[in-house]
N, C-alpha and C positions, 0 to 999 in steps of 0.2 A: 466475370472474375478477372481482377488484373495478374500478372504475374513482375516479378521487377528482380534485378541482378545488384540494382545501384545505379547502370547504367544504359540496358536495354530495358524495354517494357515491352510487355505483351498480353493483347485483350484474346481471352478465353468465351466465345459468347455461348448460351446458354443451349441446349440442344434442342431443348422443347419437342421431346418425342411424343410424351402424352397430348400436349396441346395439338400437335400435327396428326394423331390417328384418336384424337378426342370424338370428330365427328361419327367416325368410324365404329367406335364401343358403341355409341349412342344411341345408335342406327339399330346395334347389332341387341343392344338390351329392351331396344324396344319391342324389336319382335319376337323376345324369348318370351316379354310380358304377353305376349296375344296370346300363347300357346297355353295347353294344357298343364299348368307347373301343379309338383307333388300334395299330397296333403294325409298329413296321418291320419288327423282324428278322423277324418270322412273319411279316410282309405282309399283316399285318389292314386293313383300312380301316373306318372309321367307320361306325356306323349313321348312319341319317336322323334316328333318334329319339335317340342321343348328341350330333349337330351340334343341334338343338335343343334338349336341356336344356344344351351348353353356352353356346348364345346369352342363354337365359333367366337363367344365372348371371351373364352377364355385362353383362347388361342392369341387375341389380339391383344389380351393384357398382357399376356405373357412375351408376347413379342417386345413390347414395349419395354419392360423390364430384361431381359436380354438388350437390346440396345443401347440402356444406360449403364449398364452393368459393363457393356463391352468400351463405352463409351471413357467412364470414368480411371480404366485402368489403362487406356491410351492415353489419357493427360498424365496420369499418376508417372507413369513408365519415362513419358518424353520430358516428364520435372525431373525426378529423379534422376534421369540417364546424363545431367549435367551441372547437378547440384549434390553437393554433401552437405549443407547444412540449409535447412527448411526452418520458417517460421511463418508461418499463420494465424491469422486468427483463434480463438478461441471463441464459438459460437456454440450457443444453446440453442438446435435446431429446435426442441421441443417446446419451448418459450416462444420463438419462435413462428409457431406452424399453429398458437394455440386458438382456439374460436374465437371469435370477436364475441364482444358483450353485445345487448339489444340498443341497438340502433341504427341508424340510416346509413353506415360505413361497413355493414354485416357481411352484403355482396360481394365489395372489394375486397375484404380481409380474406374472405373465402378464395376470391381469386387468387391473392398474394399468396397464400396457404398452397395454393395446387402450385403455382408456377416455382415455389421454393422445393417444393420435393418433388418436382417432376426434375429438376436439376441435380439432387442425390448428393448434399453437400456433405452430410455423415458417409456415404459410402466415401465419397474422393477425400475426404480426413483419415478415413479407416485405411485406406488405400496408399497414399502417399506413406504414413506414418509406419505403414507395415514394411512398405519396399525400403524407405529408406534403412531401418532397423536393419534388414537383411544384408544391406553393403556397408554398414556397422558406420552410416553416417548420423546426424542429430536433429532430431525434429521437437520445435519448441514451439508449443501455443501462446500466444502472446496475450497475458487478460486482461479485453478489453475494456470491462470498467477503470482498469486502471490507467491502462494508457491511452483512452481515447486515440484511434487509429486516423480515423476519420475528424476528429476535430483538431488535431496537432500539425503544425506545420514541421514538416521534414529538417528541412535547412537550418533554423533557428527554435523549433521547440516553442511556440507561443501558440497557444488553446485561445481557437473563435469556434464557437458553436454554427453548427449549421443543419438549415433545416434538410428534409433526404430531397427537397426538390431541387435546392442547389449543387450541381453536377463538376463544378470546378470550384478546386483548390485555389482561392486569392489570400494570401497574406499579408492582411495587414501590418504586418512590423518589420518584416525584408522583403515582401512585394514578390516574394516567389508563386507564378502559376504553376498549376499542374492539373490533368484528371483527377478529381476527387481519388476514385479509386486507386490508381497510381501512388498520387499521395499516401493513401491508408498503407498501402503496400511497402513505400520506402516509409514510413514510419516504423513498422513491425521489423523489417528488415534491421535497419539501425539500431534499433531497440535490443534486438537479439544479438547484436555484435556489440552492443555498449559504446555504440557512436551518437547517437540520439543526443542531441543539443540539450539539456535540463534535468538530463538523466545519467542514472549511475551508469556502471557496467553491472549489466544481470544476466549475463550469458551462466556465469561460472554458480548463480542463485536461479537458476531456470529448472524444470522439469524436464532435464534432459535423458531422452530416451534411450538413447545409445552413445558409444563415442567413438571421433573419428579416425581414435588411434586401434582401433579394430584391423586386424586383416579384412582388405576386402573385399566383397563377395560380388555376387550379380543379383540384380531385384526380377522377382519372384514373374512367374507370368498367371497369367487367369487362372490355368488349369491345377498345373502346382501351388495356386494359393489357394482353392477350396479346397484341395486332398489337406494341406495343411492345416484347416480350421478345423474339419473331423476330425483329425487324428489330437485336436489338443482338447475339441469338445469331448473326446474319448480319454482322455484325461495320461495321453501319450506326448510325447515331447517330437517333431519333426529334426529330425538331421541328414535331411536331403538338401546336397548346393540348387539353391534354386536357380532359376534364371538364364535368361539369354541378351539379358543388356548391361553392355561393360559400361560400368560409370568411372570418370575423372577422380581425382583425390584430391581437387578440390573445387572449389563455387559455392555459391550460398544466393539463395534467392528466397522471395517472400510473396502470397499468397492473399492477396487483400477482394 
């Protein structure tokens, strides 16, 4: 994941927690399969030693997920704690993540599939979008059919398709390099401030979440952000100041 100001850039690299304790489930479901597992209709019941290798399964999944969880509101926290206005992507994880069709690319797409949600890119959307709201700055998804992030150059606004194996940004019509990624990132950037060479200004026509003429607050930390989701899945409204990171009142960075 890049991250960009306009003028500093910064690569996010992916955590790969599942993939690093991958071997580890593996290991561990294997040998839940050897043991005696349940069965109604025959009226089996459990081994001792199948309840414990399913605890131990489920001990390491759960780690796992704690980890990204803790993971993804440490970037959330360090964007927000220097940015008031966010823009991102607009991705449809679920599009996305979905099966591959029959054929001989099945395995890979399965791969691509695990290594895109072992990264948790709905939670760090969910995540970002909620803290910002709470220091009553503004977060805009940018839609990418529309503005191709990735196929637009930055500087001048001219669209060259490129395949995902190509990793830099070359422009042909002012000769600007950049990281792909980067790239995508000052394009959503600009885009969301109405600087974008070809394009209107759509800040003021955006889906803007909050605004940052708000008093404003502090963003949320882990613990206060789930009491928070019960209390609204309870169908209660939260009006406790969250937080313990003082943000700036102003910056703007983008998410690519």
């Amino acid at each position: 994941m890049s991250i960009t100001d306009g003028e500093n850039h910064f690569i996010v690299d992916a955590p790969k927690f599942l993939r690093s304790a991958e071997h580890l489930i593996k290991k561990a479901s294997k040998d839940k399969r050897r043991k005696r597992a349940p069965n109604r209709k025959k009226k089996i019941k459990a081994s001792k030693r199948f309840k414990k290798a399913q605890l131990k399964v489920r001990k390491l999944n759960r780690k796992v997920a704690n980890q990204r969880q803790n993971w993804v509101h440490q970037v959330a926290i360090e964007i927000v704690s220097s940015n008031s206005l966010i823009a991102t992507e607009k991705l449809e994880v679920k599009n996305m993540t979905a099966k591959a069709k029959r054929g001989k690319r099945k395995k890979q797409k399965a791969g691509l599939n695990k290594s895109i949600l072992d990264v948790g890119f709905g939670m760090l959307r969910n995540a970002i979008k909620y803290k910002i709201e709470q220091i009553g700055g503004v977060f805009i998804e940018v839609p990418t059919r529309q503005v191709k992030p990735s196929q637009t150059c930055p500087k001048c606004g001219h669209q060259h398709k490129k395949t995902l194996d190509i990793r830099v940004h070359n422009c042909n019509a002012c000769g600007y390099i950049q990281d792909r990624d980067i790239a995508a990132a000052e394009v959503m950037l600009y885009w969301a401030k109405g600087n974008l060479p070809g394009a209107g200004t759509v800040l003021a026509d955006a889906d803007v979440t909050s605004s940052t003429l708000r008093t404003r607050k502090k963003a949320g930390i882990l613990k206060q952000l789930g009491q928070t989701k019960r209390q609204k899945s309870q169908g209660k409204l939260a009006k406790n100041d969250l937080g313990n990171v003082e943000t700036p009142s102003s910056g703007e960075a983008s998410l690519g």
